[in-house]
C-alpha angles and dihedrals in degrees: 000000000000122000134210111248088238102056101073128036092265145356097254125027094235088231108108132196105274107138123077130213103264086057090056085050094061101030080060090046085045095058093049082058111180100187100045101022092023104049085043108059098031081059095051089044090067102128097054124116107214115089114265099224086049096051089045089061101038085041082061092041091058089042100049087076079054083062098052097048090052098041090055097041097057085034080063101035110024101186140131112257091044105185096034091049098042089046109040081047088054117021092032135263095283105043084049093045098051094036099056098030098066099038103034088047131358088055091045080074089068092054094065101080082043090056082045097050090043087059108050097048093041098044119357103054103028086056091044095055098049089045087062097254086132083165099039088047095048094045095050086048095058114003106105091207087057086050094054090041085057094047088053085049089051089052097056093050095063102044090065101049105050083035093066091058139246112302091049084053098051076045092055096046098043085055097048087036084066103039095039092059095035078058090045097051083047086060097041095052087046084058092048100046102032115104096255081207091063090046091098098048087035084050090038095045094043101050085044098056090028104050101000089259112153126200094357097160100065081035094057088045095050098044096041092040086066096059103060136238127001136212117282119231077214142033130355101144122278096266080063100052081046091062093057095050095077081061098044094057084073086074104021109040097071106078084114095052087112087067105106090053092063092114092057091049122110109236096001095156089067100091097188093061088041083059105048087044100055087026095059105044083057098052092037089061100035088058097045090044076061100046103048086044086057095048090035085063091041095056097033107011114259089235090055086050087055100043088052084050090053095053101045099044097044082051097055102041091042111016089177093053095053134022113238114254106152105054089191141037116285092250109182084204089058091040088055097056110036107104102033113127103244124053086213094062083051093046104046092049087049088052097048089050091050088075086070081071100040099050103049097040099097092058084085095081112002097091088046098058096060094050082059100042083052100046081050097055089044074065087246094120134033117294088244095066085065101054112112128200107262089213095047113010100235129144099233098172083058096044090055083050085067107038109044090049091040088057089045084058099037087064092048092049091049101048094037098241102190103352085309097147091064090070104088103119089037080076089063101037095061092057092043083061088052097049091045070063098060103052097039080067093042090055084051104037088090086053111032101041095030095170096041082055096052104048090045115084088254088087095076094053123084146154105205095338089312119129105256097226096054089058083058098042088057091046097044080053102049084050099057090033081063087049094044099047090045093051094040106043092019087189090191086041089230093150120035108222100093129110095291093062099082095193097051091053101046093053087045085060105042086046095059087030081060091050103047094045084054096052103050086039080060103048093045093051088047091053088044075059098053080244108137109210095190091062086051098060094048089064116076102223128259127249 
């Protein structure tokens, strides 16, 4: 469609196609991360009753309409920004702006002291134990102003990478893809080969050399014996393996999270090769989730993992409900290695497993920055969002968006400001919202933008003479209803976000209040302008 010079900033958005579409393969493995986001959140879900392995299939099955949707959408409209451009095409300016707005971005702020504490328990204290920094080790592990130093150091990572532009980053990720999963099938064939009998004196000797912890298996089974049942690796019907599925989105939901870089994306209108990409980075990690899951209880017995998760995590949400015994996070990485004979051994297959954190860390904020350079050259934020680097095409005003706010509630999350810290899975649920968005737009597109629909690739795909892409959309839609009620009413109360958390409801609406005040701010300023926002969001932008 073609667009009057005048409507949007500038004639061409200044990003250009440098990615292929192997980097947006593994930018997309990479944000279904099983070793930092998976690990993660499998430890923290320790008391439910479904089986693990069961809920991480059926988990892929639900998100794989996610893919669909995604893969059609950018297939249709193929532009930087993904998300804020479909729905504010199709549901209308305002809905897109405030959607995306507040859960490709504002939330994002809340996942910096995540990526931190991710961090710290995947690279900096594991290393630091096996190189023989017992106190370092133990003080990163616990100390909140470590925590908030790691999450400055994260921060500047990452502003450098995405800084220095999109090829260096799809660099930067090839490199830790390779190495990452080199370190993983270390793990797993540790896992594999290792004398599961000598598994307790390997786990007893290591955390007391390590962190000074004597006797920690006894005291793992003690302290996690008095909290009740743990979560099965097997089994547990399949309402209970429901039930886990709301925690596990927290890991599993994100294989469109290169959305928004479409634009940038070498051969995006071609919908088959959107859906392998993101398709495959889903069910790659969802069977090696599996398979590591299946060597880690050979080796240490599934049911011991999620008791050390129990009691560190109890611990650390409730110290007066449960003693610490586990000083650190239960790290099956860490677990594989204690007890081999050479700390370079250790070192070098800690190190390896580190790129699972260095190349997915950008993910943080590099989606993000393109929601807000395309809300700026739809003339809804500041011309300077929208400047991009001539040397490396970045958007480094948007980027700075991200990160200062990001550190301001990273402090409030890590020293629990207001019951902050309760707010994991919130992080989760906002963007949830957003995505309900999207494939609300992606049911109506046939029907809304008729002849957008029919000049994309969707038109050839149908189910009974229904687009294809509207039968996703609904399921897509069925499926994040089920999350959102469950987060919201949490009729079990399993998660701890719902309406009866005060805090967590008063920072969801002031997010989406933010967002709204800005938007209209925006619009009022624009028309002060002569500039005539409607009329923006009937052009599709250029590229």
């Amino acid at each position: 469609m073609a667009s009057e010079p005048d409507v949007f900033l500038r004639k061409a958005t200044g990003l250009v196609r440098s990615w292929s579409v192997m980097d947006a393969f593994i930018y997309a493995f990479f944000s279904v991360n099983l070793v930092t986001l998976g690990l993660y959140t499998m430890s923290q879900a320790w008391y439910f009753e479904g089986g693990l392995i069961p809920a991480l299939i059926l988990g892929a099955l639900f998100v794989l309409p996610e893919v669909v949707v995604y893969a059609g959408l950018i297939a249709a409209m193929p532009r930087a920004g993904g998300d804020y451009v479909w729905q504010s095409r199709i549901l209308g300016g305002g809905f897109g702006y405030v959607l995306s707005m507040t859960g490709w971005c504002f939330i994002l702020w809340l996942w910096t002291p995540l990526y931190a504490d991710m961090l710290r328990h995947v690279v900096i204290v594991p290393l630091g134990a096996v190189l023989g920094l017992k106190d370092f080790a133990l003080a990163v592990a616990t100390s909140p102003l470590a925590w908030f130093v790691v999450v400055l150091i994260t921060c500047g990572f990452v502003t450098l990478v995405i800084a220095k532009g999109m090829k260096t980053y799809a660099t930067v990720q090839k490199i830790c893809f390779w190495i990452g999963n080199a370190g993983l099938a270390a793990v797993i064939l540790l896992f594999l080969t290792r004398d599961p009998a000598g598994f307790r004196a390997s786990f007893d000797s290591g955390m007391s050399g390590l962190f000074g912890v004597d006797g920690a298996y006894a005291a793992v089974e003690a302290a996690a014996g008095a909290l009740g049942p743990k979560t099965p690796l097997w089994g547990g019907g399949l309402k209970a393996v429901m039930l886990l599925l709301p925690y596990l989105a927290f890991f599993n939901l994100w294989p469109n999270w290169g959305a928004t870089l479409y634009g940038e994306i070498r051969g995006s209108q071609d919908i088959r090769r959107n859906f392998a990409g993101m398709a495959s980075a889903l069910v790659a990690t969802s069977v090696l989730a599996i398979l590591f899951l299946l060597a880690l209880d050979r080796y240490m017995g599934f049911d011991f993992y999620m008791k050390a998760n129990a009691a560190f995590w109890q611990n650390r949400w409730d110290p007066s409900s449960s003693p610490m015994v586990l000083p650190v996070w239960p790290y099956p990485a860490l677990f594989a290695v204690i007890g081999l004979g050479s700390r370079f051994v250790q070192a070098l297959v800690l190190v390896a497993m580190s790129a699972w954190f260095f190349g997915w860390a950008g993910t943080i904020y590099l989606s993000s920055t393109r929601i807000l350079f395309s809300a700026s050259f739809d003339r809804l934020l500041p011309e300077g969002v929208a400047r991009v680097s001539e040397k490396t095409r970045t958007p480094i005003v948007a980027l700075l968006l991200m990160v200062i706010p990001g550190v301001i509630v990273s402090a409030l999350y890590i020293w629990d400001v207001l019951g902050f810290s309760s707010l994991t899975l919130v992080s989760t649920l906002v963007i949830a919202v957003t995505f309900f968005g999207t494939s609300l737009s992606a049911v109506l597109l046939p029907f809304v933008k008729k002849d957008l629909y029919r000049a994309s690739p969707l038109a050839r795909f149908s189910i009974g003479g229904v687009p294809l892409i509207t039968v996703f959309g609904a399921a897509f839609c069925a499926f994040l209803g089920y999350l959102l009620y469950q987060w919201f009413i949490d009729p079990n109360q399993l998660y701890g976000i719902s309406y009866r958390n005060a805090t967590s409801v008063a920072f969801v609406v002031a997010l989406y209040l933010g967002a709204t005040a800005l938007y209209f701010a925006m619009r009022a300023w624009r028309r002060k302008s002569g500039i005539d926002v409607d009329k923006i969001y009937g052009e599709i932008p250029v590229e």
